[in-house]
N, CA, C and O atoms as a Maestro MAE file, in Angstrom:
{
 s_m_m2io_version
 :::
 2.0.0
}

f_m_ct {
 s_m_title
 :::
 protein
 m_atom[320] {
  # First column is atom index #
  i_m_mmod_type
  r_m_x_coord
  r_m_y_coord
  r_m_z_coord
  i_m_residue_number
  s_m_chain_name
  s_m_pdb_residue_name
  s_m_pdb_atom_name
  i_m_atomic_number
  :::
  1 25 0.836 -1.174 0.000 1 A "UNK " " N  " 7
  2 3 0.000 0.000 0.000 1 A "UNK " " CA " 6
  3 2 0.886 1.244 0.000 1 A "UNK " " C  " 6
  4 15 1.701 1.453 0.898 1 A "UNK " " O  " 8
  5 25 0.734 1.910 -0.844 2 A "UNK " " N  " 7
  6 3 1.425 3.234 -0.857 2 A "UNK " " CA " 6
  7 2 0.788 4.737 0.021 2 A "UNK " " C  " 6
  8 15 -0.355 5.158 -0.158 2 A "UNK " " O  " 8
  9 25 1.279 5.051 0.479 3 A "UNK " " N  " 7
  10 3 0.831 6.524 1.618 3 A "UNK " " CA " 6
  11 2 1.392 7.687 1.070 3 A "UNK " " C  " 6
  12 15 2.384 7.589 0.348 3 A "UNK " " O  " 8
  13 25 0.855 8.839 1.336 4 A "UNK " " N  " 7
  14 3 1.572 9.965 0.787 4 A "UNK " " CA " 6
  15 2 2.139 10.107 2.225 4 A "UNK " " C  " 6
  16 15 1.695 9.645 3.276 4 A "UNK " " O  " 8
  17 25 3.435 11.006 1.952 5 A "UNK " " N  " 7
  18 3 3.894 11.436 3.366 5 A "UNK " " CA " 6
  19 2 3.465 12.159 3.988 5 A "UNK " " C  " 6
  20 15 4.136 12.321 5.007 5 A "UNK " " O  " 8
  21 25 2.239 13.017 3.907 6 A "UNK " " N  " 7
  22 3 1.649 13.908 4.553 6 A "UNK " " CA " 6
  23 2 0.615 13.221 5.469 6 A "UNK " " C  " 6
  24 15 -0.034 13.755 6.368 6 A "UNK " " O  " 8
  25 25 0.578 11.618 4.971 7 A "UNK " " N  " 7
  26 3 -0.435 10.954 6.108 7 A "UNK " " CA " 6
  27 2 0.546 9.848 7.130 7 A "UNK " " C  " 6
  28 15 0.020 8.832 7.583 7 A "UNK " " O  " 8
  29 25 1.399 10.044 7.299 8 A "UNK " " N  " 7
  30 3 2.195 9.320 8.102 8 A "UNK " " CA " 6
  31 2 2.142 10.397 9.241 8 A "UNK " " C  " 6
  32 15 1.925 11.609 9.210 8 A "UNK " " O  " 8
  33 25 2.439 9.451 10.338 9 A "UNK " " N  " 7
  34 3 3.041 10.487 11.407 9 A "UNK " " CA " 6
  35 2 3.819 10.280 11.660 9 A "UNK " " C  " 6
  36 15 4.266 9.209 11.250 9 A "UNK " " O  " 8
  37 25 4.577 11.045 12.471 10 A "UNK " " N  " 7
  38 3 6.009 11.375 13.225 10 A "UNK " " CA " 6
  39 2 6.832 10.784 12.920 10 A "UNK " " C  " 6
  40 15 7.806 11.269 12.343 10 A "UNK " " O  " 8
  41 25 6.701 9.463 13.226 11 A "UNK " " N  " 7
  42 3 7.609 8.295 13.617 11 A "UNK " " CA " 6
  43 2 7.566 7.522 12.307 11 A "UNK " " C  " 6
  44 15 8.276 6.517 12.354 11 A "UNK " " O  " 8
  45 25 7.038 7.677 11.342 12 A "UNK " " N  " 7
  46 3 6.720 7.259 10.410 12 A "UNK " " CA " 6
  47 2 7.617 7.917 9.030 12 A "UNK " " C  " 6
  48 15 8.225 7.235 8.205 12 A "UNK " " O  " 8
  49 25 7.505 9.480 9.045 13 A "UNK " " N  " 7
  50 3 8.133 10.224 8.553 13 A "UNK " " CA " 6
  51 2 9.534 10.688 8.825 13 A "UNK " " C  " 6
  52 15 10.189 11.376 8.043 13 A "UNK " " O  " 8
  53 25 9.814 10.392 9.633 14 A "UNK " " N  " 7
  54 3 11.322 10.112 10.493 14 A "UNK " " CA " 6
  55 2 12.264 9.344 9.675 14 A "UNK " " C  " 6
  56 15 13.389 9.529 9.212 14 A "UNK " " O  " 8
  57 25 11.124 8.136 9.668 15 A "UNK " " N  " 7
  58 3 12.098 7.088 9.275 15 A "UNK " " CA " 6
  59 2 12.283 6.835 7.745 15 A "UNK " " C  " 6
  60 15 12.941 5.876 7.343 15 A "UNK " " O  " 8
  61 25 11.708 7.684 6.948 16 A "UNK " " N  " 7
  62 3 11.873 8.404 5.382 16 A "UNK " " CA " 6
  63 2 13.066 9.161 5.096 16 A "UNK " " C  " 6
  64 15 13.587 9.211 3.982 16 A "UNK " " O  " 8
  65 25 13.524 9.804 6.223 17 A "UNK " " N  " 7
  66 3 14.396 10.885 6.283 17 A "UNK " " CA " 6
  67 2 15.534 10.286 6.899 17 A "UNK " " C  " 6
  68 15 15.588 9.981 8.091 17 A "UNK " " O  " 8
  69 25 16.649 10.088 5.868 18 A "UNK " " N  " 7
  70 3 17.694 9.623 6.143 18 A "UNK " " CA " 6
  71 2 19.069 11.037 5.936 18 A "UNK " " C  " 6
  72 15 19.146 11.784 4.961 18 A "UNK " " O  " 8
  73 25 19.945 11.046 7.091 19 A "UNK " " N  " 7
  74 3 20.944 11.967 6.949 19 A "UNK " " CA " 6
  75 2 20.445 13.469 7.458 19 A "UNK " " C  " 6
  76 15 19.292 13.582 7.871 19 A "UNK " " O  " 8
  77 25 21.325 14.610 7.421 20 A "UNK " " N  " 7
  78 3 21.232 15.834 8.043 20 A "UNK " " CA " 6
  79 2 19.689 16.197 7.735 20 A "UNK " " C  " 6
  80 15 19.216 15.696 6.716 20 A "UNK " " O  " 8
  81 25 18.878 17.008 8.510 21 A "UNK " " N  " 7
  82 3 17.579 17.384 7.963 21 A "UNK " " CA " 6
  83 2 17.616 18.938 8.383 21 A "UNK " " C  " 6
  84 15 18.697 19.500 8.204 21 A "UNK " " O  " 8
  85 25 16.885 19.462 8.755 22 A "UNK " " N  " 7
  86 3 16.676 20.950 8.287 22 A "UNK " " CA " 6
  87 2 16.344 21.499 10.129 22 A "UNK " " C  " 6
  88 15 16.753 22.503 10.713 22 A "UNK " " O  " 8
  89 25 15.282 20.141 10.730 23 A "UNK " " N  " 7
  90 3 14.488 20.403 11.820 23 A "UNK " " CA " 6
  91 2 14.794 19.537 12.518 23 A "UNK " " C  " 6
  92 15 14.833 18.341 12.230 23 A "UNK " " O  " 8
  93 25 15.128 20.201 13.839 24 A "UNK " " N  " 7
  94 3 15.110 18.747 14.984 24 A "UNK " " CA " 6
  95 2 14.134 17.332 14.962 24 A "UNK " " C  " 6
  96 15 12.971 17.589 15.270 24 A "UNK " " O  " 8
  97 25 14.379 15.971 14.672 25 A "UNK " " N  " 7
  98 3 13.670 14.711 14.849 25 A "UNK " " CA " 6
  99 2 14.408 14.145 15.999 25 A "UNK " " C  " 6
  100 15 15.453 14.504 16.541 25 A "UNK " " O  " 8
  101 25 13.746 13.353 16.188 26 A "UNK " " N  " 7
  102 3 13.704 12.090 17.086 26 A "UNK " " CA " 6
  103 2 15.330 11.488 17.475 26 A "UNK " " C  " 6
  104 15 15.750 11.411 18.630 26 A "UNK " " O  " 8
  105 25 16.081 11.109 16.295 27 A "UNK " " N  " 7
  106 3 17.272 11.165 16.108 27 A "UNK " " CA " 6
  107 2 18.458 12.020 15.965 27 A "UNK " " C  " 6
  108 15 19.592 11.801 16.391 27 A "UNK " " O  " 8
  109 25 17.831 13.472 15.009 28 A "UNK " " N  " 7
  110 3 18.874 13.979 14.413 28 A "UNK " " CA " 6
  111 2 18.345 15.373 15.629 28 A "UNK " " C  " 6
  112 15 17.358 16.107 15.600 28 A "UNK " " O  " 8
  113 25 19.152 15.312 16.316 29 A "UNK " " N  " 7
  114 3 19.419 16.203 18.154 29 A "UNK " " CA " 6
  115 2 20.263 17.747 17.652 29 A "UNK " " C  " 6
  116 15 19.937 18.932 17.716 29 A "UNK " " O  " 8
  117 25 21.496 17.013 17.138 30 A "UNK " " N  " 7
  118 3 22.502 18.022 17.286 30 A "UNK " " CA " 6
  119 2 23.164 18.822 16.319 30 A "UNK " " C  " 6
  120 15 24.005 18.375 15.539 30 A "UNK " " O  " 8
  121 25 22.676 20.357 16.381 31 A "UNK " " N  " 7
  122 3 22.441 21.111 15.575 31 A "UNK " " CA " 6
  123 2 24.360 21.442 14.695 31 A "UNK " " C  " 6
  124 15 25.337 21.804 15.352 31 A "UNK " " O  " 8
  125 25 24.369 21.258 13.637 32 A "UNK " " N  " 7
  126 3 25.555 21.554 13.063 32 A "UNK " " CA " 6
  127 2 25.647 22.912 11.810 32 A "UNK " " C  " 6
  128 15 24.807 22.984 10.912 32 A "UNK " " O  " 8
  129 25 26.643 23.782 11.928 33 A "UNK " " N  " 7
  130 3 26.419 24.942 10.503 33 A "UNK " " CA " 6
  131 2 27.279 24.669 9.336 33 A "UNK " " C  " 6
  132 15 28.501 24.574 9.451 33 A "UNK " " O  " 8
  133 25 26.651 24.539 8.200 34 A "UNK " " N  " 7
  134 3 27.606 24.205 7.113 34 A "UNK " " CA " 6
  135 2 28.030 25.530 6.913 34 A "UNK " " C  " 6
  136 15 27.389 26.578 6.837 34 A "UNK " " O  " 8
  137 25 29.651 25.196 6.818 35 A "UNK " " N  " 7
  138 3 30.280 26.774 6.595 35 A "UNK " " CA " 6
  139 2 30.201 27.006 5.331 35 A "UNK " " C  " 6
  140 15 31.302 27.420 4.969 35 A "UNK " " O  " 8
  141 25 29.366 26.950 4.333 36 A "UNK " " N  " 7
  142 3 29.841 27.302 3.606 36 A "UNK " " CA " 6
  143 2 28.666 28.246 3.243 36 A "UNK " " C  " 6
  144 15 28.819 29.462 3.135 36 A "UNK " " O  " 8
  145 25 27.119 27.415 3.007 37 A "UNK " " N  " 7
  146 3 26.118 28.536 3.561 37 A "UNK " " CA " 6
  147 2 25.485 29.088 4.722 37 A "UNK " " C  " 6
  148 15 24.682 30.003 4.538 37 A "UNK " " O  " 8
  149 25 25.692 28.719 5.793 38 A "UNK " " N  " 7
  150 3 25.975 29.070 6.880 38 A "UNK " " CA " 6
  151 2 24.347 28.460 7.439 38 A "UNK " " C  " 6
  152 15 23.924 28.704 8.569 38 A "UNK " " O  " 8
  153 25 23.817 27.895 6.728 39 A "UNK " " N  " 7
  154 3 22.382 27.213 7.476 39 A "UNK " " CA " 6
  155 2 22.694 25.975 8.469 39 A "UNK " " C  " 6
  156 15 23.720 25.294 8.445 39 A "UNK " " O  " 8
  157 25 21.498 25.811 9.426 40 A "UNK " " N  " 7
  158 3 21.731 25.073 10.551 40 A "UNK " " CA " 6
  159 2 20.922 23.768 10.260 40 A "UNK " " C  " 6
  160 15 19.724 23.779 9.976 40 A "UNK " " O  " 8
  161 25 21.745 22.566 10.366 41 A "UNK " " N  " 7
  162 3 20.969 21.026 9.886 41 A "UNK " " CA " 6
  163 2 21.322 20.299 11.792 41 A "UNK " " C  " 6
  164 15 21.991 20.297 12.825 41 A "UNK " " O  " 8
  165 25 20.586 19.973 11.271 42 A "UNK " " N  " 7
  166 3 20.849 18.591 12.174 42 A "UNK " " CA " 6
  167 2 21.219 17.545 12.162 42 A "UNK " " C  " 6
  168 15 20.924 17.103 11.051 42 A "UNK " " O  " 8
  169 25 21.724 16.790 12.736 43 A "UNK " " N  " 7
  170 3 22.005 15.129 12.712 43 A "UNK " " CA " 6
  171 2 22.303 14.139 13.504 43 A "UNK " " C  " 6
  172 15 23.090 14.523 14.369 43 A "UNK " " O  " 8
  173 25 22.013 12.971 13.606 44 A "UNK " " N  " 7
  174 3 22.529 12.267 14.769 44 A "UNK " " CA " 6
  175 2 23.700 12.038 15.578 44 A "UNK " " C  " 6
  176 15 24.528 12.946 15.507 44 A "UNK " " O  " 8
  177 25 24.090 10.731 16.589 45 A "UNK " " N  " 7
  178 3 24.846 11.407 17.502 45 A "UNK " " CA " 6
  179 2 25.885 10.749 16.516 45 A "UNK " " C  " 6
  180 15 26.944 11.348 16.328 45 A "UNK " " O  " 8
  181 25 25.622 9.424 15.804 46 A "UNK " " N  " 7
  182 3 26.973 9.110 15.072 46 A "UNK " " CA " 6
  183 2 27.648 9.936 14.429 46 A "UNK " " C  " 6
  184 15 28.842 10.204 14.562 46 A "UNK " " O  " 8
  185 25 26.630 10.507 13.465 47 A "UNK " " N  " 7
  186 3 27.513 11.775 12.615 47 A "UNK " " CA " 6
  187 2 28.399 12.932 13.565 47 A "UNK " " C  " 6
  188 15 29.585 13.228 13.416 47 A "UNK " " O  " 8
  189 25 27.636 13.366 14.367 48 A "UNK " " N  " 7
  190 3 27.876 14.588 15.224 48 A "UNK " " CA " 6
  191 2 29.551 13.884 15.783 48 A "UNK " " C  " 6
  192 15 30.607 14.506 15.891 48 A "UNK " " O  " 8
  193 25 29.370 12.857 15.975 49 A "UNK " " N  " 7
  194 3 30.937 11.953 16.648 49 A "UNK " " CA " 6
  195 2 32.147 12.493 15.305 49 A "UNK " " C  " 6
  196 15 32.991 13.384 15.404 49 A "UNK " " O  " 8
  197 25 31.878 11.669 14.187 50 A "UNK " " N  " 7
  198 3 32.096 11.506 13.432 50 A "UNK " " CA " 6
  199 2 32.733 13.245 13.193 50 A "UNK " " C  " 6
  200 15 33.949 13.288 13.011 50 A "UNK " " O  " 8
  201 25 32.008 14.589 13.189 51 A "UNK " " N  " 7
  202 3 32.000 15.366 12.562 51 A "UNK " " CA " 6
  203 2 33.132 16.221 13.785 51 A "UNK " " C  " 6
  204 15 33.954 17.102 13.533 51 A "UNK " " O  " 8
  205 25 32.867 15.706 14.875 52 A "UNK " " N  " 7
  206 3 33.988 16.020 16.147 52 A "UNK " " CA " 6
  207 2 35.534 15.866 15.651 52 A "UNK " " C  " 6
  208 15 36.464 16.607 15.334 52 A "UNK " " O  " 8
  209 25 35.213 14.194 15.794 53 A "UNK " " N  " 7
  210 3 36.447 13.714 15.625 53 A "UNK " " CA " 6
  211 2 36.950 14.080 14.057 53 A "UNK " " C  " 6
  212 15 38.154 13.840 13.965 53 A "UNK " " O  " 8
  213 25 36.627 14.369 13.345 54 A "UNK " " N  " 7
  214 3 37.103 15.340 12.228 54 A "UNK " " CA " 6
  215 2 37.655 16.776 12.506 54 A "UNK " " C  " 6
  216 15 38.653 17.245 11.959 54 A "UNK " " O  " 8
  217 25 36.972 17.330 13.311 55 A "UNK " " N  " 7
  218 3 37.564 18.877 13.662 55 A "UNK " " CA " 6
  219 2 39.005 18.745 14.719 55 A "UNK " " C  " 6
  220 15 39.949 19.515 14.896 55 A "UNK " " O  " 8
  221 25 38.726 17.637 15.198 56 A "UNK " " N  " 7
  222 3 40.330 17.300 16.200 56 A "UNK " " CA " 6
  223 2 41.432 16.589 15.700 56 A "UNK " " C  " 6
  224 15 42.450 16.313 16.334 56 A "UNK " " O  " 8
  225 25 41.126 16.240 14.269 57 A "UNK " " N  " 7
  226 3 42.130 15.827 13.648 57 A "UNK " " CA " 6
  227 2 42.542 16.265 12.433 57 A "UNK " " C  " 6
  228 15 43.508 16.912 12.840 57 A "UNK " " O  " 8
  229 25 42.565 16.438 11.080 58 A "UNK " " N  " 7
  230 3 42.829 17.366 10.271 58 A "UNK " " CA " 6
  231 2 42.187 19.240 10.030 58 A "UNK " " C  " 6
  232 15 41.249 19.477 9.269 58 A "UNK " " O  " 8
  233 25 42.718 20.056 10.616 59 A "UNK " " N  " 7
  234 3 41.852 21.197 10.459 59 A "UNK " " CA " 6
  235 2 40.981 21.811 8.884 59 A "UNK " " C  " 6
  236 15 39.886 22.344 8.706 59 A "UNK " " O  " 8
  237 25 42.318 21.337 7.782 60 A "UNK " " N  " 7
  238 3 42.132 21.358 6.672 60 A "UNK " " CA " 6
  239 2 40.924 21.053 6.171 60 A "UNK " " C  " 6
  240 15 40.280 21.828 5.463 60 A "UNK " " O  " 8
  241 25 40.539 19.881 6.517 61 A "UNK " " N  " 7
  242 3 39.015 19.033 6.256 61 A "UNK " " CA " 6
  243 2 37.938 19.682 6.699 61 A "UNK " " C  " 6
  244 15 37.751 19.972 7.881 61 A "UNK " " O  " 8
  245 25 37.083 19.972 5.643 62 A "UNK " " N  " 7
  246 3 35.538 20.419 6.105 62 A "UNK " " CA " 6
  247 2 35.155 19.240 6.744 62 A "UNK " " C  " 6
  248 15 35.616 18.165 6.362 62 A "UNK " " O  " 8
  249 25 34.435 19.305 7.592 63 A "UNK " " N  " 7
  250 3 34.137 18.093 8.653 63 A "UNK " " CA " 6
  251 2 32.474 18.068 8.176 63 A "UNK " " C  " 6
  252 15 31.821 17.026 8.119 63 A "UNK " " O  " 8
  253 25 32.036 19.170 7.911 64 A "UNK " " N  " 7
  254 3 30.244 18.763 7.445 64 A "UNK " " CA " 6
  255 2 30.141 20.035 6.630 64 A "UNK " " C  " 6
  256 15 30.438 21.191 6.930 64 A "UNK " " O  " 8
  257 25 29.519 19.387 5.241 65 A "UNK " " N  " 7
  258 3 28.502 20.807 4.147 65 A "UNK " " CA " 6
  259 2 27.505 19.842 3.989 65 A "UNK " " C  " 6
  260 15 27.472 18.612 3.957 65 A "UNK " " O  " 8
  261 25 26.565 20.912 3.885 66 A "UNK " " N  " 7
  262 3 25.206 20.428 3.127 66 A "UNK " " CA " 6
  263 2 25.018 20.223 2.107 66 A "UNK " " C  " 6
  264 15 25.491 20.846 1.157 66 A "UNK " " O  " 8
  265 25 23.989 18.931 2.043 67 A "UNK " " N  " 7
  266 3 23.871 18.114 0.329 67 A "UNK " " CA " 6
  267 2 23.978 19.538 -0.492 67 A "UNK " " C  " 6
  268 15 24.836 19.544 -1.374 67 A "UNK " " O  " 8
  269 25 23.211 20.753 -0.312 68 A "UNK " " N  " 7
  270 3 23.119 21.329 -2.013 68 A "UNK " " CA " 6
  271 2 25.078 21.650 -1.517 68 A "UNK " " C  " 6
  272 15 25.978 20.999 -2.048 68 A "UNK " " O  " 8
  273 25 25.242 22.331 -0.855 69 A "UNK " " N  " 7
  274 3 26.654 23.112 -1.216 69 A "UNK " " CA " 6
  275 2 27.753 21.816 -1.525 69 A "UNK " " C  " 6
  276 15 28.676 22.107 -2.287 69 A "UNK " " O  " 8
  277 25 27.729 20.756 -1.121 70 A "UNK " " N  " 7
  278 3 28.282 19.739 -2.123 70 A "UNK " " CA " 6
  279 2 28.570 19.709 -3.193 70 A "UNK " " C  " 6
  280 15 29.624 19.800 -3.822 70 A "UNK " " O  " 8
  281 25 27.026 19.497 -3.534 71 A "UNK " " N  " 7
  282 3 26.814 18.970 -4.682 71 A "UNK " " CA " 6
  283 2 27.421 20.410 -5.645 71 A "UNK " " C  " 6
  284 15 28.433 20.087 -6.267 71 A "UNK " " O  " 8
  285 25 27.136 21.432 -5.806 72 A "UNK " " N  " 7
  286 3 27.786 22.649 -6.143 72 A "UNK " " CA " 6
  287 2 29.403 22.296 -5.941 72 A "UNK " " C  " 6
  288 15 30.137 22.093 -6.907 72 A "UNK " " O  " 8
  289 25 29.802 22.256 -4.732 73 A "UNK " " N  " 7
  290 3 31.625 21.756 -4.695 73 A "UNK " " CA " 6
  291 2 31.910 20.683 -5.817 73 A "UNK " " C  " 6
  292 15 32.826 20.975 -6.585 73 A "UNK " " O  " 8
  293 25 31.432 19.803 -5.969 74 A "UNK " " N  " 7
  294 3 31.597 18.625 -6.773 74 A "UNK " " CA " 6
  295 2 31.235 19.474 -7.946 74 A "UNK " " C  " 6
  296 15 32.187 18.997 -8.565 74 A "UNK " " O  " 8
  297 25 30.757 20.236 -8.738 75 A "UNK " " N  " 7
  298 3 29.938 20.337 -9.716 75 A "UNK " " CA " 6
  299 2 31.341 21.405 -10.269 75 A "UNK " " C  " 6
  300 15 31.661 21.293 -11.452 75 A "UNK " " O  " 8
  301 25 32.056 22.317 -9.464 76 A "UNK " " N  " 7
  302 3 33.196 23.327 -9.018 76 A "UNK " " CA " 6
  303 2 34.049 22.459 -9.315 76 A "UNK " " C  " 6
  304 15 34.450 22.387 -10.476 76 A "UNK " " O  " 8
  305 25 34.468 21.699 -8.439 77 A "UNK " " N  " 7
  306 3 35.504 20.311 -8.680 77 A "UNK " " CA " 6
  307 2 36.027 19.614 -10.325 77 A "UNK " " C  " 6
  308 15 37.098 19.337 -10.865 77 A "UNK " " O  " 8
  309 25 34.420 19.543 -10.711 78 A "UNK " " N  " 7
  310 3 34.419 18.618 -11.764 78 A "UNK " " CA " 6
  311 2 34.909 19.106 -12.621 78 A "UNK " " C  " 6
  312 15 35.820 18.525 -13.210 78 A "UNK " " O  " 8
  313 25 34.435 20.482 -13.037 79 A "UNK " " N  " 7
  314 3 34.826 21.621 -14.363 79 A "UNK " " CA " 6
  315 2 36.228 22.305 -14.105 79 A "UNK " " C  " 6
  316 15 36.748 23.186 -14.789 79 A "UNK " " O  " 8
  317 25 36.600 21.848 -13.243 80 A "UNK " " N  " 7
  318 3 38.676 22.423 -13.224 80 A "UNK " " CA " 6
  319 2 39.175 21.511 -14.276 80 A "UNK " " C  " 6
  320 15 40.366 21.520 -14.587 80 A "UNK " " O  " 8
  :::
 }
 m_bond[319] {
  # First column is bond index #
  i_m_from
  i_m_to
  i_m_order
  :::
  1 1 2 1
  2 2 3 1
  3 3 4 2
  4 3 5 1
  5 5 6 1
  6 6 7 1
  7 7 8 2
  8 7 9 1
  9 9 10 1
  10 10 11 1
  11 11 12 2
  12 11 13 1
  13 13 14 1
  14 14 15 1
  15 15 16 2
  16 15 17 1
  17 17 18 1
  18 18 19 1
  19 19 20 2
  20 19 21 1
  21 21 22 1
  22 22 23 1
  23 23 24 2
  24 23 25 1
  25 25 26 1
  26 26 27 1
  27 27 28 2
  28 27 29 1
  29 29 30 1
  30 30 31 1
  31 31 32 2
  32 31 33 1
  33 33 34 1
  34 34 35 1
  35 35 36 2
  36 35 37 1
  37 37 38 1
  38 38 39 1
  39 39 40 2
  40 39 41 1
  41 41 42 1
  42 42 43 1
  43 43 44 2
  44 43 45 1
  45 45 46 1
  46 46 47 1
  47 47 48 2
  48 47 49 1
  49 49 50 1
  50 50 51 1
  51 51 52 2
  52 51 53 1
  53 53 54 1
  54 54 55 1
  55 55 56 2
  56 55 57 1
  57 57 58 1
  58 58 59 1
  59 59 60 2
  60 59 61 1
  61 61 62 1
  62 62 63 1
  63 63 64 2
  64 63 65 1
  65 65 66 1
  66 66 67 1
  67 67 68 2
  68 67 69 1
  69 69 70 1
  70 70 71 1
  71 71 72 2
  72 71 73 1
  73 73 74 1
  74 74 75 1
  75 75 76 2
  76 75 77 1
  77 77 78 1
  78 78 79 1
  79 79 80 2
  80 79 81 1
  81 81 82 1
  82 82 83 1
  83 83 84 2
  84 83 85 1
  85 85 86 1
  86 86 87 1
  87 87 88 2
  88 87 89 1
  89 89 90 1
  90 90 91 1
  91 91 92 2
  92 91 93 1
  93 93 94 1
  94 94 95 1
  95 95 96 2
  96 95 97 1
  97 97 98 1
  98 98 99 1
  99 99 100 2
  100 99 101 1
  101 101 102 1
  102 102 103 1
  103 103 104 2
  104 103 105 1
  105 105 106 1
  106 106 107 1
  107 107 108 2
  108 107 109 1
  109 109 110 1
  110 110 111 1
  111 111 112 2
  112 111 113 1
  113 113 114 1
  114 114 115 1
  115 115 116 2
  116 115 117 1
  117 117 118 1
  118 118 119 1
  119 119 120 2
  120 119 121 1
  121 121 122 1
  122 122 123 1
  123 123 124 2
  124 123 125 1
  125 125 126 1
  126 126 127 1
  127 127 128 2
  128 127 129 1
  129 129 130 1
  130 130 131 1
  131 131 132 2
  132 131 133 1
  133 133 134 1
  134 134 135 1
  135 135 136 2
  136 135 137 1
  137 137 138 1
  138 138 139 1
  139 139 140 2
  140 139 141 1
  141 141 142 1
  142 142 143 1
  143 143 144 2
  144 143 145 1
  145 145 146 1
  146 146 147 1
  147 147 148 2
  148 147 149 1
  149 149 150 1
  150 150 151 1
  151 151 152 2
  152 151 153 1
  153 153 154 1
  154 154 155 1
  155 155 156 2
  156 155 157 1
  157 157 158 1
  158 158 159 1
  159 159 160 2
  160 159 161 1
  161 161 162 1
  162 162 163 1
  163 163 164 2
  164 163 165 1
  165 165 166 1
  166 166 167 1
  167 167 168 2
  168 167 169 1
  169 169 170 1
  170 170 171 1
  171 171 172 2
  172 171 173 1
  173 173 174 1
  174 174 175 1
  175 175 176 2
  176 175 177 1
  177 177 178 1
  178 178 179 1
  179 179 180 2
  180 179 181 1
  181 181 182 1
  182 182 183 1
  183 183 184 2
  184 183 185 1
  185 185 186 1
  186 186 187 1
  187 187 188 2
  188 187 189 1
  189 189 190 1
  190 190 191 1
  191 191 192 2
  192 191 193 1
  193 193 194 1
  194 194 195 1
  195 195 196 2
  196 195 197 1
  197 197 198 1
  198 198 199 1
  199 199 200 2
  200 199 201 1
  201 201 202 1
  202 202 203 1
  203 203 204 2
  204 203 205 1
  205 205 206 1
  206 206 207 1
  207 207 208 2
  208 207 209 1
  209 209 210 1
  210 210 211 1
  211 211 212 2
  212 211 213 1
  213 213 214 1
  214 214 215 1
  215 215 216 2
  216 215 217 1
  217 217 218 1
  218 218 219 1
  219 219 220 2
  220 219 221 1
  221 221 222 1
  222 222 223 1
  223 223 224 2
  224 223 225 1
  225 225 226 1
  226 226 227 1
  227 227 228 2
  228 227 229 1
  229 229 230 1
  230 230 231 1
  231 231 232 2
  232 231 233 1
  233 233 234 1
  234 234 235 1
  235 235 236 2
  236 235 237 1
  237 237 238 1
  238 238 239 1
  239 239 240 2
  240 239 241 1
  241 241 242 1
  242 242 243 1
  243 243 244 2
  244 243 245 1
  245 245 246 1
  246 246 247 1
  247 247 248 2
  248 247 249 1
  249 249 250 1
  250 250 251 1
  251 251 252 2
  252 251 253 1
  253 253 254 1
  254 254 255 1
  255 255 256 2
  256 255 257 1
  257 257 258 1
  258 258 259 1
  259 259 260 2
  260 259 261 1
  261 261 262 1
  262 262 263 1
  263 263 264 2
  264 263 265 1
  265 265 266 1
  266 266 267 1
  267 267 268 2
  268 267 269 1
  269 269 270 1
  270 270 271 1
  271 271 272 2
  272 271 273 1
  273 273 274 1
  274 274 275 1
  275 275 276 2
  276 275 277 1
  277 277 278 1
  278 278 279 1
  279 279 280 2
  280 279 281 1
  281 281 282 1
  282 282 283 1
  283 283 284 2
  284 283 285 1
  285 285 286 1
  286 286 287 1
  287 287 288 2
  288 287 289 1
  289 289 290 1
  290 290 291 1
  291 291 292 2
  292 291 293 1
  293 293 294 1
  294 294 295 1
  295 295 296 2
  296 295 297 1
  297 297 298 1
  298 298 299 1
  299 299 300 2
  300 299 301 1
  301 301 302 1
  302 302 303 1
  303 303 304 2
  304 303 305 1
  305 305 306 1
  306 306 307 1
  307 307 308 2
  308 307 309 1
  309 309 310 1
  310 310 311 1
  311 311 312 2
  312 311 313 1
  313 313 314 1
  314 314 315 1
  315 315 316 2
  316 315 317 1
  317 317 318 1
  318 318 319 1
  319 319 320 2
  :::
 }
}
């Protein structure tokens, strides 16, 4: 049976949403800023570990951007 997502609830729609999201859920707690557009995502505690232990070990390394400013880096990347 197929549902639109507007008839799921919470817990339902949560679990559609995989990776950084926009709004605090259930999982994704801890608020992170992509430096590059400076908006605030969220994400869980693995990533948030993950995005730590990146800032304490190479400074060089962006430790978290958001899917669009990526995808733009890659797109920057590609055409050099």
């Amino acid at each position: 049976m197929v549902r639109l997502r507007e008839t799921l609830n919470g817990e339902e729609r949560h679990s559609l949403t995989l990776g950084p999201t926009r709004n605090v859920t259930v999982t994704n707690r801890y608020g992170v800023h992509c430096p590059d557009c400076g908006e605030v995502y969220y994400v869980d505690e693995s990533a948030m570990r993950r995005i730590r232990s990146a800032r304490e070990g190479d400074q060089s390394e962006v430790p978290f951007r958001c899917a669009d400013c990526d995808d733009e880096y890659a797109e920057q990347e590609s055409g050099r």
